[in-house]
Backbone as a ProteinNet text record, in pm:
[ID]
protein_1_A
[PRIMARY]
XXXXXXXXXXXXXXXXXXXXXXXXXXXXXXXXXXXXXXXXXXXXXXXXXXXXXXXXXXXXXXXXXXXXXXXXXXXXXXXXXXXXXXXXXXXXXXXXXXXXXXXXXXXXXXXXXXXXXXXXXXXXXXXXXXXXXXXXXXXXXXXXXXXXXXXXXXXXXXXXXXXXXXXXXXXXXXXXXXXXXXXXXXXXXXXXXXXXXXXXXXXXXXXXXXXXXXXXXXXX
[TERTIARY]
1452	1379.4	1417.6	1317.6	1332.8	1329.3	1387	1373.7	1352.5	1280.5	1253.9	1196.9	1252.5	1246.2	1136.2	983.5	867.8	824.9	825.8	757.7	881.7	830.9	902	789.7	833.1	728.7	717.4	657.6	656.1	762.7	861.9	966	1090.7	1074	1147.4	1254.3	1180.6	1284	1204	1275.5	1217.2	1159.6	1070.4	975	998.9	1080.6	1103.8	1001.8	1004.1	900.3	956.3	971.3	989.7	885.2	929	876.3	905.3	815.1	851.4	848.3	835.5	864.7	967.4	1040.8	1140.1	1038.7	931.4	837.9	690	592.2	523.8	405.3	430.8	301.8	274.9	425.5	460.9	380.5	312.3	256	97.4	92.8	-64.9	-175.2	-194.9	-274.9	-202.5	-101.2	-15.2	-87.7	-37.5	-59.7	3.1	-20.9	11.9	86.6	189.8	220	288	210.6	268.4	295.9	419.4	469.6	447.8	440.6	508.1	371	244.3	140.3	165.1	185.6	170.8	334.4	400.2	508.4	588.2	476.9	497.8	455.3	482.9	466.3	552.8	643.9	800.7	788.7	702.3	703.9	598.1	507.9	480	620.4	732	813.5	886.9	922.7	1034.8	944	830.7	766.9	777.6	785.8	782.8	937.5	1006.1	1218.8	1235.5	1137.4	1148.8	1133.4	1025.8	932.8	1060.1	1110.9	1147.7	1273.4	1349.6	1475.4	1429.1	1347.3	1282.5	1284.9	1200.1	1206.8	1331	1399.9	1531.3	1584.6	1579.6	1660.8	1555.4	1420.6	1377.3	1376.2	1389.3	1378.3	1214.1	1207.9	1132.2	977.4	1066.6	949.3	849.4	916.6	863.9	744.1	734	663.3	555.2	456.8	328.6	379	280.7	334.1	323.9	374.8	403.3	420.3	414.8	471.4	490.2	594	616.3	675.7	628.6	643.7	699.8	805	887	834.4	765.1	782.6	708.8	574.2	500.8	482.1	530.4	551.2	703.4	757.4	937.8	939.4	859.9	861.8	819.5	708.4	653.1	757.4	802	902.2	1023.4	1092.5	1206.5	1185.9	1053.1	992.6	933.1	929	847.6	717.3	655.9	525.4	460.6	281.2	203.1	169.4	144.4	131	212.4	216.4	321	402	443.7	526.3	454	282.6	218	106.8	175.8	66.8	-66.4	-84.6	-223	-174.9	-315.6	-290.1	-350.3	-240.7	-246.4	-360.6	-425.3	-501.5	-613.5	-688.8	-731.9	-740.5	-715.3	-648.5	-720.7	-768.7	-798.2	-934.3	-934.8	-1082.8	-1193	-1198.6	-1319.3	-1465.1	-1577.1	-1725.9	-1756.7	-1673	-1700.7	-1621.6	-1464.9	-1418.3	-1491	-1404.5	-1475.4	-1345.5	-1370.9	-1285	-1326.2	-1371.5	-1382.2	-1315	-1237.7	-1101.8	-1129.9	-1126.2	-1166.8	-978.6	-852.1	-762.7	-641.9	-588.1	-478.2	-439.1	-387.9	-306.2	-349.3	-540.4	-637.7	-643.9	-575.3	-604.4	-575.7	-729.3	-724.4	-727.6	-682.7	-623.5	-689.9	-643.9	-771.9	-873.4	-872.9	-945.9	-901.2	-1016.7	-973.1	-853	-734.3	-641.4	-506.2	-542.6	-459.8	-272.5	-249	-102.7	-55.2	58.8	146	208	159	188.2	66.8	-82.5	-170.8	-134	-170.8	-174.5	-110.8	5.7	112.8	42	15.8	-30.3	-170	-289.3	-393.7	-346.6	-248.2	-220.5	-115.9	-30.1	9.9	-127.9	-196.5	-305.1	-354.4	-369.8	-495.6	-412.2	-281.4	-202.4	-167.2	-138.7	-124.2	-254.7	-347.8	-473.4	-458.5	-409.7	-384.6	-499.3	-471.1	-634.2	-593.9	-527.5	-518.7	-403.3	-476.6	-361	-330.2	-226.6	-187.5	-103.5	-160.7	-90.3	-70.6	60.6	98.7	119.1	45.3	69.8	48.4	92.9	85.2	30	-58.7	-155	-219.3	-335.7	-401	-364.7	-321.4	-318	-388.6	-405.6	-555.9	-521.5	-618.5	-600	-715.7	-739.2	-825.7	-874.1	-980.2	-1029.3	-1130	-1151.2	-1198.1	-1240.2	-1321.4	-1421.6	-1452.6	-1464.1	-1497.5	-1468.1	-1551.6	-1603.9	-1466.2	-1490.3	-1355	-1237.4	-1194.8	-1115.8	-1048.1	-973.6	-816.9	-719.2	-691.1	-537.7	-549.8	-689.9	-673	-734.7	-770.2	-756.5	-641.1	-560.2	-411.3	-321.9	-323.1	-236.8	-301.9	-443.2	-514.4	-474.1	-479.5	-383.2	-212.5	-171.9	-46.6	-8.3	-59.7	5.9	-103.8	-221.4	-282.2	-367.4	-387	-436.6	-578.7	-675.9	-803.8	-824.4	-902.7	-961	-1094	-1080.4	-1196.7	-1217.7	-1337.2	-1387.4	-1402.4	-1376.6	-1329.1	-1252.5	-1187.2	-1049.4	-1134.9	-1297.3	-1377.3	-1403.3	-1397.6	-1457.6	-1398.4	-1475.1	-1509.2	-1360.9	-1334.8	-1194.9	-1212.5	-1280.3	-1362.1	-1204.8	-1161.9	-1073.9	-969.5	-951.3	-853.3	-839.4	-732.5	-710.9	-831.6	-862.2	-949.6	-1058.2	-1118.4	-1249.6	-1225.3	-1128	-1142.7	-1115	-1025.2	-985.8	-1067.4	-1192	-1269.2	-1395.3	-1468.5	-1603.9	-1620.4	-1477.5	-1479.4	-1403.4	-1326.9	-1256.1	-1306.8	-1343.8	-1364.6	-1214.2	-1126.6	-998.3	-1022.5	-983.9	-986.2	-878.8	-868.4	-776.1	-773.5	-632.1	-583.3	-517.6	-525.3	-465.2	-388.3	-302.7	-243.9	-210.1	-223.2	-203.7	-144.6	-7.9	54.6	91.4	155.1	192.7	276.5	275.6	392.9	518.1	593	680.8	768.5	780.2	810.1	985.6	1047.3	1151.8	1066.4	1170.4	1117.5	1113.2	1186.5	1149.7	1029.5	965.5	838	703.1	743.3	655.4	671.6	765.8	773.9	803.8	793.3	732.9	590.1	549.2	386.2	329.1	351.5	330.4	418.5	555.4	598.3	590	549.9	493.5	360.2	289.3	143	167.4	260.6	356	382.6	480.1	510.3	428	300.6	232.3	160.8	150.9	11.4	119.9	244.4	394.6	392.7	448.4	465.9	328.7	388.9	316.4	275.2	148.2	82.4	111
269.4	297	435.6	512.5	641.8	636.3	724.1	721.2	911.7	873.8	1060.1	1014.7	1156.5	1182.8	1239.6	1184	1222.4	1342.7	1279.9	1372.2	1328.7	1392.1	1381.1	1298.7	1258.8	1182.8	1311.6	1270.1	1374.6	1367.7	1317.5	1345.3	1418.3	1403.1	1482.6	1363.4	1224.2	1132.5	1123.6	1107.9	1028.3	968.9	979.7	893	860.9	726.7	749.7	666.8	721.7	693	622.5	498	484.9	477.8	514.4	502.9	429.4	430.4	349.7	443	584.3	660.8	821.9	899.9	1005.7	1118.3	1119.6	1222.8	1157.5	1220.6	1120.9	1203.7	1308.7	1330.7	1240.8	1168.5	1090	914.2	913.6	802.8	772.5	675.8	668.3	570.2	589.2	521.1	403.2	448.6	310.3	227.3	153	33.8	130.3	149.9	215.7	75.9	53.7	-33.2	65.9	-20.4	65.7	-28.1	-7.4	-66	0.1	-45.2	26.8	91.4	85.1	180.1	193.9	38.9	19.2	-43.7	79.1	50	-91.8	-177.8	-326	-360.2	-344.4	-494.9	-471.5	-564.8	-475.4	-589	-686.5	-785.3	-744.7	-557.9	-510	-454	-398.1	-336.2	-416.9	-484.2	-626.1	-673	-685.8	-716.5	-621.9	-514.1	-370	-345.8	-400.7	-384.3	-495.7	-599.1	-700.9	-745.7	-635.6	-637.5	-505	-448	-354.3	-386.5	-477	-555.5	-669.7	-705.4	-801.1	-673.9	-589.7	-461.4	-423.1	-402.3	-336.8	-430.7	-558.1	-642.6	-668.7	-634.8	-606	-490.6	-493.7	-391.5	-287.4	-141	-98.2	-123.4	-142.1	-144	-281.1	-388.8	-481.3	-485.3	-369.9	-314	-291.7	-283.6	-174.1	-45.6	55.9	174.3	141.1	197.5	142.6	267	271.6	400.5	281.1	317.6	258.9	292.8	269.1	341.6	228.9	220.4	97.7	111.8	220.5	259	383.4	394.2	535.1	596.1	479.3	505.5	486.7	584.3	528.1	576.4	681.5	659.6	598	505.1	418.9	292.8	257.3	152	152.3	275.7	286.7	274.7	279.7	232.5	111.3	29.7	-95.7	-96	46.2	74.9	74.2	30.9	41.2	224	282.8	428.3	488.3	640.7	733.7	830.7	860.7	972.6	1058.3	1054.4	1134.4	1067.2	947.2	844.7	785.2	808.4	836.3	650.3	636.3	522.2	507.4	565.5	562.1	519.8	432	307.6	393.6	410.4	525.9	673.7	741.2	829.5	935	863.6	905.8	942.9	1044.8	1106	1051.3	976.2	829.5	905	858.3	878.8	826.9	706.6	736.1	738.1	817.6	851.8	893.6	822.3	863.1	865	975.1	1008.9	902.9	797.2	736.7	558.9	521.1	420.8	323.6	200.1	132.3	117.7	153.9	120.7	225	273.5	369.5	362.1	204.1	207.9	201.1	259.1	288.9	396.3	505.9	623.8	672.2	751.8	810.1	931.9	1033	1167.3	1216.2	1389.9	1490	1501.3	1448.2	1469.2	1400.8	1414.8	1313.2	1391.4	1341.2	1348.2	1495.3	1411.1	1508.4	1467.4	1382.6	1341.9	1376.4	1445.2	1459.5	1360.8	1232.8	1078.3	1085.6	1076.6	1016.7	1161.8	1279.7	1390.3	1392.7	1375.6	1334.8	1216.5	1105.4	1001.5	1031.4	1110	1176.4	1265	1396.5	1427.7	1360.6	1260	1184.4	1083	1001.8	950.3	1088.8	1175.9	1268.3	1301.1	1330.1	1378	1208.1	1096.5	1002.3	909.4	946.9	825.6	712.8	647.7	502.5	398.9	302.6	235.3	133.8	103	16	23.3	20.3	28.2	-72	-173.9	-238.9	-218.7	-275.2	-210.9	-352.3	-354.9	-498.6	-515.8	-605.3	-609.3	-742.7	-773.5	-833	-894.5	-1006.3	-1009.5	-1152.5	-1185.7	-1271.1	-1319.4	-1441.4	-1461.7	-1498.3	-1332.4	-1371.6	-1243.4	-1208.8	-1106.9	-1068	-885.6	-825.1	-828.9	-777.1	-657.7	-605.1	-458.3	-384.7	-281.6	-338.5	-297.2	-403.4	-443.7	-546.8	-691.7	-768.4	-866.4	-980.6	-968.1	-1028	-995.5	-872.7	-826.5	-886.6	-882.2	-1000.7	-1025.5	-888.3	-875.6	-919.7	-944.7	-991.9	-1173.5	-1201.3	-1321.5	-1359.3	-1314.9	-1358.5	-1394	-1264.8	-1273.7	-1373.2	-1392.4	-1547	-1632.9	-1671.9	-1844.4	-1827.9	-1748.2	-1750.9	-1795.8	-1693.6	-1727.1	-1872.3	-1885.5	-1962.7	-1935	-1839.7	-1711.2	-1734	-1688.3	-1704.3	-1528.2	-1524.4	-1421	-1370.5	-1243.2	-1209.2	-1036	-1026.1	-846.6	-769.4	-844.7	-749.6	-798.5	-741.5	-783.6	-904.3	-852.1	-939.5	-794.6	-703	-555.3	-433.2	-369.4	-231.7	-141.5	-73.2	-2.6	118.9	203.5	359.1	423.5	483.6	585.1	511.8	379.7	309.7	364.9	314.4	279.5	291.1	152.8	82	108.3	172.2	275.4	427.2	484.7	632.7	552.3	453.4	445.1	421	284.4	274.4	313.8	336.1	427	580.8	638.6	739.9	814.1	760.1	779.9	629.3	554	466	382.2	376.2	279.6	194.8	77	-62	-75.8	-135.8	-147.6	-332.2	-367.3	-492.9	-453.3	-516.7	-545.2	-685.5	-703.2	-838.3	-844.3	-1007.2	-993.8	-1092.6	-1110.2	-1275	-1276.2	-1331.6	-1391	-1259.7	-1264.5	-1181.5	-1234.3	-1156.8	-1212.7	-1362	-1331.2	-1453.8	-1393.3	-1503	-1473.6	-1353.5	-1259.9	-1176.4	-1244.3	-1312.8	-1362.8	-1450.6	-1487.4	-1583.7	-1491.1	-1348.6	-1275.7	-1287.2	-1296.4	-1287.7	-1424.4	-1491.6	-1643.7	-1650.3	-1576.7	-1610.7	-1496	-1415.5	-1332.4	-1282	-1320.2	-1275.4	-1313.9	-1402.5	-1445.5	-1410	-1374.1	-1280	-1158.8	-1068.2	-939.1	-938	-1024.4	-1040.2	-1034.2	-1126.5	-1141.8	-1035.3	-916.8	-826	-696.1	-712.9	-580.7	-607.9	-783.4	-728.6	-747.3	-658.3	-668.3	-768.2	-805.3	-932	-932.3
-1395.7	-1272.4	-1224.1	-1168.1	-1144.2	-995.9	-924.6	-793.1	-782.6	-669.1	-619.5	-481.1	-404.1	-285	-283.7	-213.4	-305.9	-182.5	-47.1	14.3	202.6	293.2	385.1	522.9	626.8	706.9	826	976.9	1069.2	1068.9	1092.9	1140.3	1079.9	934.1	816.3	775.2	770	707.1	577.1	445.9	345.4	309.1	232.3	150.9	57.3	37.2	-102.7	-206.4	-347.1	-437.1	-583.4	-606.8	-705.4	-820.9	-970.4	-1092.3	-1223.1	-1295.3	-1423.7	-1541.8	-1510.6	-1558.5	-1491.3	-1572.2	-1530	-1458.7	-1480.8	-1433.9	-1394.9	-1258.1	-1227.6	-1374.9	-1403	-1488.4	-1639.6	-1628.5	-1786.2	-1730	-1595.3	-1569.4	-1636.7	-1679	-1770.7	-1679.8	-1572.6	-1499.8	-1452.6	-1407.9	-1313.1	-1232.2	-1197.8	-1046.2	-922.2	-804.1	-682.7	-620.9	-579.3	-505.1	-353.5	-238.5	-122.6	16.7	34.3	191.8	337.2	454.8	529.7	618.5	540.8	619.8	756.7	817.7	945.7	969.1	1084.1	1078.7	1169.5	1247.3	1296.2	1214.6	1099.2	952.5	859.5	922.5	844.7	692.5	688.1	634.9	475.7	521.3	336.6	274.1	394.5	363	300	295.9	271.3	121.8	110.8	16.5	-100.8	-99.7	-138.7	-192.8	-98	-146.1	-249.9	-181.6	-296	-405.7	-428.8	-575.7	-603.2	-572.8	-612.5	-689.9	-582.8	-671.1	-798.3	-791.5	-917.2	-1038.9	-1008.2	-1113.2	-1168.7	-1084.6	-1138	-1227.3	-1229.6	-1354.5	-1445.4	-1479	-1564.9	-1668.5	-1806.3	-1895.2	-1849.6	-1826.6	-1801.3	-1919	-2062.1	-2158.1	-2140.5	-2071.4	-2052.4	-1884.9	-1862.3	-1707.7	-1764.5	-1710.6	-1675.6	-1626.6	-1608.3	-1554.2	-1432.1	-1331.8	-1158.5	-1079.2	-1000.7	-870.2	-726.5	-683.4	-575.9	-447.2	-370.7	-218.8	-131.2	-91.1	-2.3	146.9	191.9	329.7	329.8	364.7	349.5	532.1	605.9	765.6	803.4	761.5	834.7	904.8	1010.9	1181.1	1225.9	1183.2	1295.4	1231.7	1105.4	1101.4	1195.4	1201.8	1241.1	1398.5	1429.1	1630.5	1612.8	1497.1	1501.3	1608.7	1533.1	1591.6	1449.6	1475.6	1394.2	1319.8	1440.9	1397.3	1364.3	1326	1306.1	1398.7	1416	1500.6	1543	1534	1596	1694.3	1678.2	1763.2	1657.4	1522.8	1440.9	1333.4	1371.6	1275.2	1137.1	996.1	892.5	839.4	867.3	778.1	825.1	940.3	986.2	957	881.7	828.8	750.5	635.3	496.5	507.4	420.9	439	374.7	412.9	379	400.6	348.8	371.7	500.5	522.2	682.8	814	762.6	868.3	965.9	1140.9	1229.8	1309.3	1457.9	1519.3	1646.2	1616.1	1755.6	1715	1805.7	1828.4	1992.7	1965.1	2111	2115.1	2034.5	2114.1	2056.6	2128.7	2106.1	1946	1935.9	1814.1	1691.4	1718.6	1622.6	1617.9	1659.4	1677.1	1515.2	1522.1	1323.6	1308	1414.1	1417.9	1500.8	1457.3	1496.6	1451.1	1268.3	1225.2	1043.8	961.2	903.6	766.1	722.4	630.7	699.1	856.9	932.1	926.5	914.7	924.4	782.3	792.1	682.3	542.3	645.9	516.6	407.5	514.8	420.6	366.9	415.1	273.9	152.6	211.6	53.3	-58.1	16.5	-55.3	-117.9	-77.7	-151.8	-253.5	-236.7	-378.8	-509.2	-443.3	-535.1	-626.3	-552.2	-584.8	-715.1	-641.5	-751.5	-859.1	-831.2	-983.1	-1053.9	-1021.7	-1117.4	-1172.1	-1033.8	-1136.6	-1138.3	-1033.6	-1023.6	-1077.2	-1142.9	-1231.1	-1068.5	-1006.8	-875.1	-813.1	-672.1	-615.5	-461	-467.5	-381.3	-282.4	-179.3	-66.6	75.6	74.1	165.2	301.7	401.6	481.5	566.2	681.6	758.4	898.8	843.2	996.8	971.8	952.3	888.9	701	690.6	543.7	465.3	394.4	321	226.8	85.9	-11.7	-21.7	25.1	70.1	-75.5	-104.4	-243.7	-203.3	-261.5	-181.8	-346.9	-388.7	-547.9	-648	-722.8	-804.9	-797	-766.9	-704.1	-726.6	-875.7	-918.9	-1015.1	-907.5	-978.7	-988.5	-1135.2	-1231.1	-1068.8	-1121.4	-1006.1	-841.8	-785.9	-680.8	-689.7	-792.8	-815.3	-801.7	-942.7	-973.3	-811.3	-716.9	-597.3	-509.9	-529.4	-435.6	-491	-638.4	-673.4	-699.9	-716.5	-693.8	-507.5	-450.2	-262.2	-221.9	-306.6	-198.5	-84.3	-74.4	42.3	5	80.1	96.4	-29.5	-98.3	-125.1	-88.6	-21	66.5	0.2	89.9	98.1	165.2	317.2	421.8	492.1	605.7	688.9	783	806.3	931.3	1019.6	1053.9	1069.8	1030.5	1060.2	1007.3	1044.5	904.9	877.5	854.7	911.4	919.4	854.3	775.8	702.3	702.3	612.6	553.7	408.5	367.6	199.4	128.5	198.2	103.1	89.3	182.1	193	128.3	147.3	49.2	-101.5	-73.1	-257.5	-344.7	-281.2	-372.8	-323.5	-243	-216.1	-222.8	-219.8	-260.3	-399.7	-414.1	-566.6	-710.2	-653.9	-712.8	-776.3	-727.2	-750.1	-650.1	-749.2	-662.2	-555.5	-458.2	-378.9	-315.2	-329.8	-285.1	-173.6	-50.5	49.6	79.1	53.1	63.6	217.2	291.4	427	394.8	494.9	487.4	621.2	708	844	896.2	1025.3	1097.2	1104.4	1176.9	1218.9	1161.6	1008.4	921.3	896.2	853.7	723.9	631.4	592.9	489.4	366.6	332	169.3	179.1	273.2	270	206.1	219.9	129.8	-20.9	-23.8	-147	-265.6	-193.4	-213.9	-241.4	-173.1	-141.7	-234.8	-250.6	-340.6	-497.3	-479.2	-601.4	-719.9	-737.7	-873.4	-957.3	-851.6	-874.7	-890.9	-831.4	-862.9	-967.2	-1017.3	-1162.5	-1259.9	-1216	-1338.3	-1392.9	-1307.8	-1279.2	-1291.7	-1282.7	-1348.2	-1472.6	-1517.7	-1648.6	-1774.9	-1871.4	-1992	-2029	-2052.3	-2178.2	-2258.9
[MASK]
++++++++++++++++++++++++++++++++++++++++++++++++++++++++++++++++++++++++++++++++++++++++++++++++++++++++++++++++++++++++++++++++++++++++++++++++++++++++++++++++++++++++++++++++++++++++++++++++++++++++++++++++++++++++++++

């Protein structure tokens, strides 16, 4: 397992990035796994440390290629706030086809403008230099497993009968410059959103999901 200090947040804390390879250009169309968007859902983060310690006692040859992000908001984690240190809410963010600068509540706020915060930017040119064939991203609210491109895609099957979770195609409204809207309407990568409960035990994520992790890390 490779670790690198990939990029820095507003505030100049760490991002850190793990790999399944020593260099991200030696990655061949990895899986994106990412924690933390929203920093009151400490429960992708925990999901994200957790898959991360499962990895480490695996042999890497026995992996898929992977990139992994434990925490892509550690100012709004470290305030157990949804947004970032600039008030901007991540998910909101991304320069989507239909980012829009208009929010009915503060902690929707999706910048000045769209791919303005220093997180998502990092996370668009990592995206463009590795080529993620998918990329998952965990969080907490309603329990259910987003997908967000192909109807039935494998990997968001797999994480619906493994947790049990409803598999769906939208959250229930409109996510103007999320993930899941630049990833796959505009780059065309699929995107999973996993949602499980708040305010749980942290290992109940990974109950509910780690066995579908597994199946969709390692090799066939």
């Amino acid at each position: 397992m490779h670790k690198q200090v990939w990029a820095k947040s507003g505030k100049s804390r760490d991002i850190e990035l793990y790999t399944s390879n020593n260099t991200l250009e030696k990655l061949h169309h990895p899986l994106l796994l990412i924690g933390g968007m929203h920093g009151d859902e400490p429960e992708g983060v925990y999901l994200a440390e957790l898959t991360l310690e499962w990895a480490l006692q695996v042999p890497l040859k026995a992996l898929n290629d992977f990139a992994l992000i434990p925490c892509i908001n550690p100012d709004g984690f470290a305030q157990n706030q949804r947004v970032n240190a600039n008030g901007v809410d991540l998910n909101r963010n991304f320069p989507s086809h239909n980012w829009s600068p208009e929010f009915k509540e503060s902690r929707y706020y999706p910048g000045p403008y769209a791919g303005s915060e220093i997180e998502v930017q990092a996370l668009i040119k990592l995206i463009a230099n590795i080529r993620p064939r998918l990329i998952i991203y965990f969080h907490s609210w309603k329990p259910c497993v987003v997908v967000t491109g192909p109807k039935n895609l494998e990997e968001a099957v797999i994480l619906s009968n493994y947790s049990g979770f409803e598999l769906v195609h939208d959250i229930g409204y409109a996510t103007p410059g999320s993930l899941g809207e630049y990833g796959w309407h505009d780059l065309q990568i699929p995107i999973i959103c996993t949602e499980d409960s708040e305010h749980r035990d942290r290992n109940l994520s990974w109950q509910h999901f780690g066995e579908g992790i597994k199946k969709i890390l390692l090799k066939q």
